[in-house]
C-alpha positions as CSV (number, residue, x, y, z in Angstrom):
1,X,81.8,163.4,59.2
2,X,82.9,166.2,61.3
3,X,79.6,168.1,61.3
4,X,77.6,164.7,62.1
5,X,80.3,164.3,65.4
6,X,79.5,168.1,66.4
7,X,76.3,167.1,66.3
8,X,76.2,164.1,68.6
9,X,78.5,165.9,71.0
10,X,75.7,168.4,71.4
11,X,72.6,166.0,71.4
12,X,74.6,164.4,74.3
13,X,75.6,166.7,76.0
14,X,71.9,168.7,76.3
15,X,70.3,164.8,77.1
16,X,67.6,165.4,80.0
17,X,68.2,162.4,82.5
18,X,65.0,160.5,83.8
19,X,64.3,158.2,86.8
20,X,65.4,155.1,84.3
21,X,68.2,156.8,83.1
22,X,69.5,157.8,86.3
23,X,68.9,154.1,87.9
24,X,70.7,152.7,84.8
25,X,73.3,155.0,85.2
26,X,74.1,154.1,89.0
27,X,74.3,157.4,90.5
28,X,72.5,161.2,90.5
29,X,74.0,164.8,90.2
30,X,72.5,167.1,92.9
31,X,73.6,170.6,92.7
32,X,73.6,171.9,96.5
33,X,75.0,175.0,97.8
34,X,78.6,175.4,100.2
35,X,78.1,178.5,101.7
36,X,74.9,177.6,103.3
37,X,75.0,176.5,106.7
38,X,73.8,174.4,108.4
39,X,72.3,173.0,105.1
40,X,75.6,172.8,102.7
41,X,78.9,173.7,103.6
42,X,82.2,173.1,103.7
43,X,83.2,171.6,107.2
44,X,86.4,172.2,109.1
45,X,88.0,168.6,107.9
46,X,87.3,170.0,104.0
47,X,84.3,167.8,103.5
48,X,80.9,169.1,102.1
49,X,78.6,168.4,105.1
50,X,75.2,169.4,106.1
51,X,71.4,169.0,106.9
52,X,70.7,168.7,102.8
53,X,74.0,166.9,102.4
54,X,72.4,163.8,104.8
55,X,69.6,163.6,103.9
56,X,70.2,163.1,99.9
57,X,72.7,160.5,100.6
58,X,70.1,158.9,103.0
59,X,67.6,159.1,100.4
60,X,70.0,157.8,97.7
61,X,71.3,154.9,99.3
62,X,67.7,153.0,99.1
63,X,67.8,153.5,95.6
64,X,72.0,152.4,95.9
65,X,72.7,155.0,94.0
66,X,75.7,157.1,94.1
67,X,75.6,160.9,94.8
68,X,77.6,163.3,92.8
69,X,77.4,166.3,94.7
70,X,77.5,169.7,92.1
71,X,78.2,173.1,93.8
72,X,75.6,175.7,93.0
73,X,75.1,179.5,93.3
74,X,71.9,181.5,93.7
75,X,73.0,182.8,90.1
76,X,73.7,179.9,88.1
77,X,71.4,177.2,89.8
78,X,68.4,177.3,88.3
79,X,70.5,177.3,84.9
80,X,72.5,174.7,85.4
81,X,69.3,172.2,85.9
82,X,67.6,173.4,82.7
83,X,71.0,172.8,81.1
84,X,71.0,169.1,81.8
85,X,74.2,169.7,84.1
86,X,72.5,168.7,87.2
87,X,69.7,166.2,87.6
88,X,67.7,168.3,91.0
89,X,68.6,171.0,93.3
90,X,68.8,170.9,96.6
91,X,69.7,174.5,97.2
92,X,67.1,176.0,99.6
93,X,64.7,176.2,96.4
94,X,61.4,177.9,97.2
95,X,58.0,176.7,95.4
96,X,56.2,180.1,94.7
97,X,54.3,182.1,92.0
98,X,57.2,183.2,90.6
99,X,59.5,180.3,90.3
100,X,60.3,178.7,86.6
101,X,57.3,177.6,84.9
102,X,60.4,174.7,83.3
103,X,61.2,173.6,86.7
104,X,58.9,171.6,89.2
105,X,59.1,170.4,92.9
106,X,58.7,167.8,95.4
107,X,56.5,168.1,98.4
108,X,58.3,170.5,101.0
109,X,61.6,168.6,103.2
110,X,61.9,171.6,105.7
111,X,59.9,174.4,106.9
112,X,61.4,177.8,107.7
113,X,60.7,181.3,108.5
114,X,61.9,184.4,106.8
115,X,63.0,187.0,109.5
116,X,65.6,190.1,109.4
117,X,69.1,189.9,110.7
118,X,70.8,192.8,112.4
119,X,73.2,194.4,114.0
120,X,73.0,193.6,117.7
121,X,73.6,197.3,117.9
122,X,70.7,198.5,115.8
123,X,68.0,200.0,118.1
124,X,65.3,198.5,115.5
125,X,62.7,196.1,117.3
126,X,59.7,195.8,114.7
127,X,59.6,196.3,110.9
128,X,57.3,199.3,111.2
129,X,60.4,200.8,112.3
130,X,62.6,199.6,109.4
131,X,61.7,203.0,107.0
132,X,64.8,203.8,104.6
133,X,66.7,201.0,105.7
134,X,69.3,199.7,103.3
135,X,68.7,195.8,103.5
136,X,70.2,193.0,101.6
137,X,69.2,189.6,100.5
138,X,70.5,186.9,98.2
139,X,69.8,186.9,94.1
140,X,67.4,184.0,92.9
141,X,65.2,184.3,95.8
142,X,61.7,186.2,96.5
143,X,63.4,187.4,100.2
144,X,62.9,190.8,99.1
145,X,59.7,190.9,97.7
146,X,58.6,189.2,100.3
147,X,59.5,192.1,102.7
148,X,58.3,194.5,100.8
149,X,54.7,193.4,100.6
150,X,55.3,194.1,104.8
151,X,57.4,197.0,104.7
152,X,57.8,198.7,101.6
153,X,59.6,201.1,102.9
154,X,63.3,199.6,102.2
155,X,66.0,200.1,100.0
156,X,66.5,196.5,98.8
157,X,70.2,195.5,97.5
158,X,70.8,192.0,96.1
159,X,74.3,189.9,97.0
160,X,75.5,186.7,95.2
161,X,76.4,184.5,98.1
162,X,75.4,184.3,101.5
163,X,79.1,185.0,103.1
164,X,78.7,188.6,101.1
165,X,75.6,189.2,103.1
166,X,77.2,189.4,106.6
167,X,80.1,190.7,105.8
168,X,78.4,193.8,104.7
169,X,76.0,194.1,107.8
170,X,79.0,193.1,110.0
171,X,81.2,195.7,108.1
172,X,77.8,198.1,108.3
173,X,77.2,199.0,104.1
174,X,73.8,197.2,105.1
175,X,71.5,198.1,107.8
176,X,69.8,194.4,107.5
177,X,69.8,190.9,106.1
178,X,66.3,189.4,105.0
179,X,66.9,185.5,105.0
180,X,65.2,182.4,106.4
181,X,65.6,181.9,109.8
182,X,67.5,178.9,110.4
183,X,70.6,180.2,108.8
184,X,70.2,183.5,110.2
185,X,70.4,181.7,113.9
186,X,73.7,179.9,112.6
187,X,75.2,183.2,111.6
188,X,74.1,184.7,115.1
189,X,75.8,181.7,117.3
190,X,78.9,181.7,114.6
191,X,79.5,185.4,115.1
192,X,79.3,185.6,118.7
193,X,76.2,187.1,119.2
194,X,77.7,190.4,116.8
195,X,74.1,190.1,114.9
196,X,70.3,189.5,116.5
197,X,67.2,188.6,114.6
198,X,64.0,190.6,114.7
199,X,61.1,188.6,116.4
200,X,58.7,189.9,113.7
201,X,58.3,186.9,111.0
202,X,57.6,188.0,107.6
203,X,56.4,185.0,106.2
204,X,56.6,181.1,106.1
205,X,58.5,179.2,103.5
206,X,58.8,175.9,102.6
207,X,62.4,173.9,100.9
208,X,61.6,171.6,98.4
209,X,63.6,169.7,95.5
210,X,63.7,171.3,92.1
211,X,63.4,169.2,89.2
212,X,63.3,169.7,85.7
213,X,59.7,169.8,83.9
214,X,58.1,166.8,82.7
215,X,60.8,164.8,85.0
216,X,57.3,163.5,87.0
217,X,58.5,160.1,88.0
218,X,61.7,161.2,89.4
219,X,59.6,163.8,91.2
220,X,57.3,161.0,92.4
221,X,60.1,158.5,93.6
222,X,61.8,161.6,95.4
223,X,58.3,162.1,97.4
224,X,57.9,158.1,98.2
225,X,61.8,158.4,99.8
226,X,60.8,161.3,101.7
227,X,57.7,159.6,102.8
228,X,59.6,156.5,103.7
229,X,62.3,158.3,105.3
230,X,60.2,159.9,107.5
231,X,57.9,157.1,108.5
232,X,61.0,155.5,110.2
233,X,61.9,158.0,111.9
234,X,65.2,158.7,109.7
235,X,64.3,162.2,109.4
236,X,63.4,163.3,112.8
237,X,67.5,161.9,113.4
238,X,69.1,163.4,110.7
239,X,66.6,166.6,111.7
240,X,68.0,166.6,115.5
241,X,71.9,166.1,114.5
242,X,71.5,169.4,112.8
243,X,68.8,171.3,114.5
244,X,68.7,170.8,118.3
């Protein structure tokens, strides 16, 4: 008898949640990041708020479902979903040749640019000019590769949360930050103009929502909400509260 309740515990505790499972259930578990501002943070009242933070909740509420929000890392995110501890990601998750051939994604919510953040003191002004530079970026994300395609030229270190990044360029044990650009603009107006951003863009990328495979009609509801969403013009308000 004991071995047979192990054995439930387990089965339970590794079940993979589908649409009809989570609509039965009456709310969702969205793993989201807060340290990532403006898209997940922690706001000066103690309340998670955000850009992300918004827009799931809008998104949740036509379904009436309730969001139970699950904070994330760049480390542990992508385990936590193939886990069965979270039911999507909204974490700044990047669709790309080498993402998880076990996780899938929804059609794109926000477009970004990757850039490089500096010192306002660094002379720098183009990446041909960024040879043997030290130059960080976060774990679990293709920032670096990315760059190097460019400017191979680097020496690439890899941090573990976005508040480790700039306060090792502000601190100087970096010479640059690799990042997309809309939180690199939030850490330039946040630190009083201490860091600038290169105007040469690296690349394009594109957040989506990260599902576990096979999870196709979750994935397919999620893309009809955004559609809807955006359609009447819910989007474009949530869009300028964050990014004027």
């Amino acid at each position: 008898m004991k071995s047979f309740i192990i054995l439930v515990l387990i089965v339970q505790c590794s079940f993979s949640k589908d649409l009809k499972d989570i609509l039965d259930d009456g709310y969702i578990r969205v793993g989201v990041k807060y340290d990532y501002k403006p898209f997940g943070f922690i706001n000066n009242d103690g309340r998670l708020d955000g850009f992300d933070i918004d827009l799931i909740k809008i998104m949740m509420n036509k379904l009436e479902l309730r969001v139970q929000f699950i904070e994330v890392n760049s480390i542990n995110k992508e385990r936590m979903l193939l886990n069965d501890n979270l039911d999507i990601l909204f974490a700044g998750m990047i669709e790309d040749k080498q993402s998880n051939k076990n996780i899938i994604f929804t059609k794109p919510y926000y477009l970004d640019e990757q850039v490089i953040l500096l010192n306002s003191k660094n002379s720098v002004n183009s990446l041909k000019e960024m040879n043997n530079m030290h130059v960080g970026s976060l774990k679990g994300t293709n920032y670096l590769n990315n760059l190097l395609k460019i400017q191979p030229n680097v020496i690439t270190i890899s941090f573990s949360q976005y508040p480790q990044l700039t306060k090792a360029l502000s601190f100087n044990n970096i010479d640059a930050v690799t990042a997309g650009s809309t939180w690199a603009k939030e850490q330039v107006e946040s630190h009083q103009n201490e860091f600038r951003i290169l105007s040469d863009v690296i690349c394009t990328i594109r957040y989506s929502i990260a599902l576990k495979k096979n999870n196709e009609n979750l994935k397919e509801k999620l893309n009809s909400l955004f559609t809807e969403i955006t359609k009447d013009n819910t989007y474009e308000k949530i869009y300028k509260k964050w990014f004027k």
